[in-house]
N, C-alpha and C positions, 0 to 999 in steps of 0.2 A: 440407675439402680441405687437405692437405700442399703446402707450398710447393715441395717435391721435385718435383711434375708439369711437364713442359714445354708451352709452349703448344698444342701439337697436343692432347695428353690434353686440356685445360683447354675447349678449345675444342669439341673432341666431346664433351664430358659437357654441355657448355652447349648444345649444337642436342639432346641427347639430352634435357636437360629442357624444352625447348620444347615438342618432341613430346609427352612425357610430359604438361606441363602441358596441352594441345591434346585431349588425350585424357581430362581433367579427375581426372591424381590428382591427389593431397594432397600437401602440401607434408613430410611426412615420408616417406611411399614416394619419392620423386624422389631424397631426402636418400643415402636409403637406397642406393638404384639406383643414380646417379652417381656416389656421395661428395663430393659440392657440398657449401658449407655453406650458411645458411640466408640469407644475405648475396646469392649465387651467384643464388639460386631466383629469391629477388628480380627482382633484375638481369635476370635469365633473360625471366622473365616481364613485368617493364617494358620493354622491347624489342618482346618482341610485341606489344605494346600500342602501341608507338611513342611511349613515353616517355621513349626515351634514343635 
């Protein structure tokens, strides 16, 4: 992900890989789909978790 995004993009690409994750892709489809970087997914995904 480009530093260029404003929080609103930043933030709908992040509930977009929840869901995604939720629906059990992979961790390079999402990449793919959002333009998250692999860092993002993470994050993404430790959240759901309630790890952060």
């Amino acid at each position: 992900m480009g530093r260029w995004r404003n929080k609103g993009h930043h933030e709908k690409a992040m509930e977009t890989a929840k869901d995604l994750l939720d629906k059990g892709m992979g961790m390079g489809e999402i990449k793919e789909i959002t333009d998250l970087n692999e860092q993002d997914v993470i994050k993404a995904k430790d959240k759901m978790n309630g790890n952060r």
